[in-house]
N, C-alpha and C positions, 0 to 999 in steps of 0.2 A: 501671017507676018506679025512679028510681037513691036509691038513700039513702044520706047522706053524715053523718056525726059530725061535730060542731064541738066542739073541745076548748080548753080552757085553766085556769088554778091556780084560778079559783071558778065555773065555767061559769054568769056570771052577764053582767055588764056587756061584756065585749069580744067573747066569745061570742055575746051576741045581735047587738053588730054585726055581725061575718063571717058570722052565719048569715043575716040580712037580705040581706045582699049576696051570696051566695050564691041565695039565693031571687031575688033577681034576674036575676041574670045567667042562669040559667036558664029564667026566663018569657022575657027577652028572645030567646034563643036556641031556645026551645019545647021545651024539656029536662023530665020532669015529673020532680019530686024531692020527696023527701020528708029535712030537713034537722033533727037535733036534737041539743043541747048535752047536755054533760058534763065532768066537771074531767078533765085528763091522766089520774089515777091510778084512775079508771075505764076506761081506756079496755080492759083486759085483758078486765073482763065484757060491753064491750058492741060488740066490734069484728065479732061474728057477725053477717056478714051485710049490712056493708054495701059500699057501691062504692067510697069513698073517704073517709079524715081528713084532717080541716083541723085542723092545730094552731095555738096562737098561741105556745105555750112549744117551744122546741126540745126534742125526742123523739128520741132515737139508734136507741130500741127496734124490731126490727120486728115489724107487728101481722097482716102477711101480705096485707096491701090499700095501696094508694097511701097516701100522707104525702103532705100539701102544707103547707108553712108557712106559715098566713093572714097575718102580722105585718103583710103591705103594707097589709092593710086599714083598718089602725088608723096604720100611719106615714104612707099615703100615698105608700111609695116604690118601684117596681117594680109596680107594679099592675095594669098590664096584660099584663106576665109571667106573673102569678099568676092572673089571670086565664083565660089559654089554660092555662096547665097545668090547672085544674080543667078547663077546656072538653074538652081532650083525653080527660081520663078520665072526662069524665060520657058524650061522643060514644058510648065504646066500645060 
């Protein structure tokens, strides 16, 4: 099972979109994932251990695991870019 952080400033409302779609894209693809939110400034205590973060705020930091910048999900633009990138690094 791949588990993935979904980050952003209240891990509340946009978070739970990209983490929906995220859970999607992954059933579609028969990916099992286990997907759960947190604000950016958590992301120091809870990057143990997982496969990949999606952020929606830009993050320079590195956390030692794949960064992907979820924004398409919420703009709509490059979304299928965004897409394969997470694909690539759920595959692995």
């Amino acid at each position: 099972m791949k588990k993935v952080i979904v980050a952003c400033g209240g891990a509340v409302a946009t978070s739970t979109v990209v983490a929906n779609r995220i859970r999607e894209i992954a059933k579609r693809e028969g990916i099992q994932v286990e997907v759960s939110q947190c604000k950016v400034n958590e992301l120091d205590s809870k990057k143990d251990y997982v496969d990949l973060i999606v952020t929606i705020a830009k993050v320079k930091k590195d956390y030692g695991v794949p960064v992907v910048h979820g924004v398409a999900f919420i703009s709509g633009i490059n979304v299928d870019a965004t897409e394969e990138k997470i694909l690539d690094i759920l595959r692995k």
